[in-house]
N, C-alpha and C positions, 0 to 999 in steps of 0.2 A: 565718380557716379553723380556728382552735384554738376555737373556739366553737361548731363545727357538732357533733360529739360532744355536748357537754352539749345543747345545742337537740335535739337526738335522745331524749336522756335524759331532757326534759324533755318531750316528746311520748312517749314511751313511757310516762309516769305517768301521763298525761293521759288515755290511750289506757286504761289500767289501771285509773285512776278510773272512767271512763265504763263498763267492763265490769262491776267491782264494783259499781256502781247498778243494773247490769241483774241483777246477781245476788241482790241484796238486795229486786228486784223480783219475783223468781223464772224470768225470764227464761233464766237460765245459772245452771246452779248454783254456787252460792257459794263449795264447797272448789275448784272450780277458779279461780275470779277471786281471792279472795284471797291463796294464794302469789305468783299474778302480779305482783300489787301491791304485796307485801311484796318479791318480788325487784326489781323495777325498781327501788322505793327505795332497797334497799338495793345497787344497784349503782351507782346516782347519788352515795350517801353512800364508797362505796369510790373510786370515781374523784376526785369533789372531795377527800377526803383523802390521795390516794396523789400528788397531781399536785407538792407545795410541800416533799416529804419529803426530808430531810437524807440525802445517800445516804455520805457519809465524804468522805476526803480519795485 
């Protein structure tokens, strides 16, 4: 079950990729698709770093 979030995460980039292809195609335009993709990573890169973090005593 602690898996299903990242497998989300990891479908939402995928999701994000395939959009920016269409936007690089002209399909969608491109200042929309690429924040998307940049936020998806970057909240992929936040959760795997927040999960293992020393929180004190």
């Amino acid at each position: 079950m602690k898996k299903l979030p990242v497998f989300l995460m990891l479908m939402l980039i995928l999701v994000s990729f395939i959009l920016n292809i269409f936007g690089l195609m002209k399909l969608i335009p491109l200042f929309i698709t690429s924040p998307i993709l940049f936020i998806s990573l970057l909240i992929l890169c936040l959760y795997l770093n927040d999960r293992r973090r020393f929180k004190g005593f």
